[in-house]
Phi, psi and omega in degrees: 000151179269055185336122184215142169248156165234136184230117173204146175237033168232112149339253198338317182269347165291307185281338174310309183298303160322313161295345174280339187283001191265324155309016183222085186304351230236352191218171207224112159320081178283324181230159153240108168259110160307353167196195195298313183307325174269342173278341164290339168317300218280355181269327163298301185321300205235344169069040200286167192256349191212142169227127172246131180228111168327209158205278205286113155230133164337150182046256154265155204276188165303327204268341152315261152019287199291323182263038158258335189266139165305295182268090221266102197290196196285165172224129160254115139297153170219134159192180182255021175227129183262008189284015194230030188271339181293297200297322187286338172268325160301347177227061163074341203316158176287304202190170204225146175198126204248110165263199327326154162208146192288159194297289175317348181262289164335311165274340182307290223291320167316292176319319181297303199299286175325288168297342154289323174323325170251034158223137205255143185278122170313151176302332181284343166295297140341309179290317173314331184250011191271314184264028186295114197259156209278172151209012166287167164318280157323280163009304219258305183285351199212170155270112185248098171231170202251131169254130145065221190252030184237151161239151201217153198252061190322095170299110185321284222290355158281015210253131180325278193219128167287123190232120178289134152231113173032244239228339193244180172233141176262134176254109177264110179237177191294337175275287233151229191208135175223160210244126179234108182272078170224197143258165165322334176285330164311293181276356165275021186230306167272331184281155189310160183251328175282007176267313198215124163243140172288101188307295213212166165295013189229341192229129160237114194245163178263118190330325177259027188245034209238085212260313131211182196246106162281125198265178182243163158291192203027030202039061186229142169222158183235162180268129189223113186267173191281340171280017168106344185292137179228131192267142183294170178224118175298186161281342175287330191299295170264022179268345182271352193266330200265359156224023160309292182323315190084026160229000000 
């Protein structure tokens, strides 16, 4: 059987997906989730192979949702805004279903999925979308990353400093330090630019964590934040910085 979830937080619209699926003997509902937290439980859980997933939800949206999970099944969106069908294809999704949508739209989407099964998503595809920049709202304010089996909501304005770790970015806030796999490059794209400059190729800091810029020799300075950390400043780092500033 073909293991499939639905993560939506309208009944109606759960169940509308379940009825189309009963015309598909070969595949099988295991959960139905009203919002994000319980669809990353439930994908750890059961490992499905297909997911129909919402996008505007409570507590975190879909494409949040999507970047908490390691192993990412096939994703069909189903929603009621179409202003998210690029971004939803930019991160590979199979098919886009706008509602309402009919049994016959609901089977197009199947058909699809299925012939994508024999075609392997290329390696290159993957790298493209790690710089996919956000545009919901939410996004722009806040971080959503996974502790362990817990998930936590970072708000920008907690956050100190952006730091490249290998494959991941370290986020430093006043709670601690959290680990994101996305790049510097990302977030020097989603995030407000009157908030956070980009220092150096390795550090990106929040404006208001800035007390002053100290110089080194040879004409390199570094930045010194109110918890005492002091981040280096390239020279590109710091021409950008000084005129975020205006000096």
């Amino acid at each position: 059987m073909i293991k499939c979830l639905v993560i939506d937080d309208e009944p109606l619209a759960r169940s509308i997906v379940c009825e189309y699926l009963q015309k598909y003997p070969d595949m099988e509902m295991v959960q139905e989730c009203n919002n994000g937290f319980e669809g990353v439980k439930a994908i750890m859980q059961h490992q499905p192979e297909l997911v129909f997933l919402d996008i505007q939800m409570p507590k975190i949206n879909g494409f949040e949702m999507l970047e908490l999970v390691e192993a990412v099944p096939g994703v069909i969106f189903t929603t009621a805004f179409d202003e998210y069908a690029i971004k939803a294809f930019e991160t590979n999704a199979v098919d886009y279903l706008l509602k309402p949508f009919t049994q016959e739209r609901f089977d197009a989407a199947l058909k699809k999925w299925r012939q994508k099964q024999q075609q392997p998503v290329p390696e290159t595809t993957v790298k493209v979308l790690e710089e996919v920049p956000a545009k919901q709202p939410e996004e722009q304010v806040r971080i959503v990353v996974k502790v362990n089996n817990d998930i936590r909501i970072i708000p920008v304005q907690d956050i100190h400093y952006l730091e490249a770790y290998d494959d991941y970015v370290k986020i430093h806030t006043a709670n601690g330090c959290f680990l994101k796999k996305k790049t510097m490059g990302y977030y020097e794209k989603t995030l407000e630019s009157r908030q956070f400059v980009r220092v150096h190729r390795s550090y990106m800091m929040a404006l208001d964590q800035l007390t002053r810029i100290e110089p080194l020799e040879k004409e390199t300075h570094v930045a010194l934040l109110r918890n005492g950390t002091r981040l280096p400043l390239s020279k590109a780092g710091y021409a950008r910085l000084k005129t975020v500033l205006g000096i």
